[in-house]
C-alpha positions in Angstrom: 0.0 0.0 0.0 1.7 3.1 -1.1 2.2 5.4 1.7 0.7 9.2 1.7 3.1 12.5 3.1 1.7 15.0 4.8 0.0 14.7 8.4 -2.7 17.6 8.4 -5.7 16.4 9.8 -7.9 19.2 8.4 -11.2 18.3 6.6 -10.9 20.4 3.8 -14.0 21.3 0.4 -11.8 20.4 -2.1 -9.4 17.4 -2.8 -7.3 18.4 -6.0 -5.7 15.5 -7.4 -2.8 15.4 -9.9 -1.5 12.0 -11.4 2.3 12.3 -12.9 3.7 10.8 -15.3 6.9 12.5 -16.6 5.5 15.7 -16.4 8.6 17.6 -15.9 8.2 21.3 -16.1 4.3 21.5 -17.0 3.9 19.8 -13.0 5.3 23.1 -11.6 3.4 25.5 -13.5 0.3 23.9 -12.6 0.8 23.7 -9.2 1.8 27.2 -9.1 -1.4 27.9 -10.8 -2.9 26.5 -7.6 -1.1 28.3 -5.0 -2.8 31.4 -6.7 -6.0 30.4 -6.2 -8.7 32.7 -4.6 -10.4 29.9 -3.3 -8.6 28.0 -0.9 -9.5 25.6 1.1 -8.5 22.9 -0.6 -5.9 20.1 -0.3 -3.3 18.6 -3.0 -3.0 15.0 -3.8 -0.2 14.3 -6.2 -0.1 10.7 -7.6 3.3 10.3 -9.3 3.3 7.2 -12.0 6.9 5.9 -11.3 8.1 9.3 -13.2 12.0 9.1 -13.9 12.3 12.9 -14.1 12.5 13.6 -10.4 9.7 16.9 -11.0 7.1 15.2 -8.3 9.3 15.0 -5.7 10.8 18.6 -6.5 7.1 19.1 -6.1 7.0 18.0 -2.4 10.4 19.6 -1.5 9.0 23.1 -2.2 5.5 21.9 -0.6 5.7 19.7 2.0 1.7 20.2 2.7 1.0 18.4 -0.8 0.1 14.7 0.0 2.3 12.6 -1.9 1.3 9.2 -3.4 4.1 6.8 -4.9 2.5 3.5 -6.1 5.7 2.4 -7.2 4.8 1.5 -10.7 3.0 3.4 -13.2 -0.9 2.2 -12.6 -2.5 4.9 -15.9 -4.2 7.6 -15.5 -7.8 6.0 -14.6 -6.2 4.1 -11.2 -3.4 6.6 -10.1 -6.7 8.9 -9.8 -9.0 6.1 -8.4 -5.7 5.0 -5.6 -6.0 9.0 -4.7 -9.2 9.5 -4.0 -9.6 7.1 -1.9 -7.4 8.6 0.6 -9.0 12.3 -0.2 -10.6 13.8 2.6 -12.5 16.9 0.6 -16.6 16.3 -0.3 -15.6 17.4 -3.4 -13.1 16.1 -6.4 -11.1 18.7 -8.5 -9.1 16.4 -11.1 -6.6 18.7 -12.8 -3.7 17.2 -15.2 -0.2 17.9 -14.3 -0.4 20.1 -18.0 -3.3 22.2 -17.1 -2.8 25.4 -15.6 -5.9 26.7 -14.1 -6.3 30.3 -13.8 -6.7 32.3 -10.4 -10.5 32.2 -10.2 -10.7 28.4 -11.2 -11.7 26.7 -8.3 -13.5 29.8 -6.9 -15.7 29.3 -10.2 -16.3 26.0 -10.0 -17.7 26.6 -6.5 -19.6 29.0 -7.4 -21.2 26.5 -9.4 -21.9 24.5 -7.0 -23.6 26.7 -4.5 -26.2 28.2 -7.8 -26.8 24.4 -9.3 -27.5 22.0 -5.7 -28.7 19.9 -7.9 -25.5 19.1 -9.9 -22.8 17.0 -8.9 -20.3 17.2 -11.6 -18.8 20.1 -13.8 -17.0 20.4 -16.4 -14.1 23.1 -16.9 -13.4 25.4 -19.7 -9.9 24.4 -21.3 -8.3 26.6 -24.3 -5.3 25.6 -25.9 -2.0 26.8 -23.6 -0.5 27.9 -26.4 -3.2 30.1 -27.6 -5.9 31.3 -25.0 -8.1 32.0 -27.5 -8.7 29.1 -29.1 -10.6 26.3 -27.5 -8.9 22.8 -26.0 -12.6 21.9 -25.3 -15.6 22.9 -23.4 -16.6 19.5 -22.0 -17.0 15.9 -23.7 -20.0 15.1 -26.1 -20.3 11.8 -28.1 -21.4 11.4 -31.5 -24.7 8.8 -32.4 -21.9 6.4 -32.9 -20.7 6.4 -30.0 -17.6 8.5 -30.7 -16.4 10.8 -27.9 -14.6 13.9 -28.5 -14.0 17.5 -26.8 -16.5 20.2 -27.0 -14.9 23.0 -29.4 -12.0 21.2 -30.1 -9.7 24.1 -32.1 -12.2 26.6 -32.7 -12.3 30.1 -31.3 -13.2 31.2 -28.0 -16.7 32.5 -28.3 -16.9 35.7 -26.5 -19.9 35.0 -24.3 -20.1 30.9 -24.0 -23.1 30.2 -22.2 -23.7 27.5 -18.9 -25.2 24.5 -20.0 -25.3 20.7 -20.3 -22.1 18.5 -21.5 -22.2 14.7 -22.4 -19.2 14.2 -19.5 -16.7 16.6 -17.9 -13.1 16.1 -19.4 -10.7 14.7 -16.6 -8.3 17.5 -17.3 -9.9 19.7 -15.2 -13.4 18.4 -13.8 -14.7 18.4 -10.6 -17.3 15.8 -9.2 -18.9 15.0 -6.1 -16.9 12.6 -3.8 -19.7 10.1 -2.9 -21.4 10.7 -6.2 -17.3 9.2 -7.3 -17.6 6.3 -5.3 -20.9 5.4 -6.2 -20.3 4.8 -9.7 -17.4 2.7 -9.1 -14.8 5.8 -10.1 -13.2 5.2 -13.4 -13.0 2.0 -15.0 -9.0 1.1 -14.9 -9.3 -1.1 -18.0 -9.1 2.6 -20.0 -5.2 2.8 -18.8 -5.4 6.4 -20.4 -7.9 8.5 -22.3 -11.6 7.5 -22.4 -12.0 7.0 -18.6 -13.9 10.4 -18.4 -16.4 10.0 -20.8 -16.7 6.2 -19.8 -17.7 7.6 -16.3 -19.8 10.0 -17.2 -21.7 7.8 -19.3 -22.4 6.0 -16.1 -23.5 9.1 -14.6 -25.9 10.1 -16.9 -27.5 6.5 -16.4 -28.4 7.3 -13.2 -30.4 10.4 -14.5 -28.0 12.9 -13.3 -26.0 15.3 -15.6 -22.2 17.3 -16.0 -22.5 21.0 -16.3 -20.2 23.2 -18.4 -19.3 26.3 -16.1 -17.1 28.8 -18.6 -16.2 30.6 -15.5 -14.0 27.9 -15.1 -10.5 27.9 -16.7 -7.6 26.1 -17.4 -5.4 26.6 -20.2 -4.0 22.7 -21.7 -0.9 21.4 -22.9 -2.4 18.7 -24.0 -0.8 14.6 -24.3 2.1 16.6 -22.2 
């Protein structure tokens, strides 16, 4: 069982959870993205993926109150989250990529969201493309009437004034879902190693009648298969 640094006993809204995987320089701009954050009362889980690099450790050097997760092998993207959050303490999960880099008011936004829709237990974020803010890395998953998944916007330019609204699934870049509402559905299926485990959950969400909420308030910019 992979131990987990960091002794704070603290109860906190928010668990963010990061799973690395050679992220090298991308894992520090994102998590200095979080230490801006105007909303803070949340807690960092960093799953690192047997990462040759060293940067997840850096990571924990600089911020000792970042709980650290080392599995010891590299487990994919779908179980390093699943192994995190079950040692998360906040009601809520914030899943972020190492190569996302949300902007100050992320996390404030996506709370926001939360207290205006009681009702909704999963959002998705708005990601544009980190080397171009405006243009579009996606505005939540949809899914063709074959059955092929793909991200909301992909490429296209920012619309000035994108609307709230109903999304297929949340994109596991940046997402954040209820804890229990998590467990419930089994988290994400580890047979998708990586990619596909977010829209593979959120189908399973919206069989249980619930849905995933775009909040535009809410963004990240994205690297991208970094």
């Amino acid at each position: 069982m992979p131990s987990v640094t960091a002794d704070d006993k603290s109860t906190p809204t928010v668990s963010v959870i990061i799973v690395s995987y050679e992220s090298g320089s991308t894992l520090e701009r994102c998590l200095a993205g979080l230490k801006a954050q105007t909303f803070t009362d949340f807690e960092i889980l960093l799953v690192d993926n047997a990462s040759t690099d060293g940067a997840p450790q850096a990571a924990v050097a600089a911020d000792p109150s970042i709980r650290f997760l080392e599995p010891g092998s590299n487990l994919g993207f779908a179980a390093g989250n699943n192994l995190a959050v079950r040692s998360a303490r906040g009601r809520w999960l914030a899943l972020l990529n190492p190569d996302a880099y949300p902007e100050p008011g992320w996390l404030a936004a996506l709370m926001d969201g939360v207290a205006r829709h009681p009702d909704v237990e999963s959002f998705a974020s708005l990601q544009t493309s980190a080397d171009d803010p405006g243009v579009l890395d996606g505005a939540g998953d949809n899914m063709t009437s074959a059955g092929i998944p793909f991200r909301g916007g992909y490429g296209r330019k920012l619309p000035t004034n994108l609307p709230e609204g109903e999304v297929f699934s949340a994109c596991g870049a940046a997402m954040l879902i209820d804890r229990a509402l998590f467990t419930e559905l089994g988290g994400f299926d580890e047979r998708f190693f990586c990619y596909c485990e977010d829209v593979d959950l959120g189908y399973r969400l919206r069989l249980t009648g619930r849905t995933t909420l775009l909040l535009p308030a809410a963004r990240v910019a994205h690297v991208g298969s970094a």
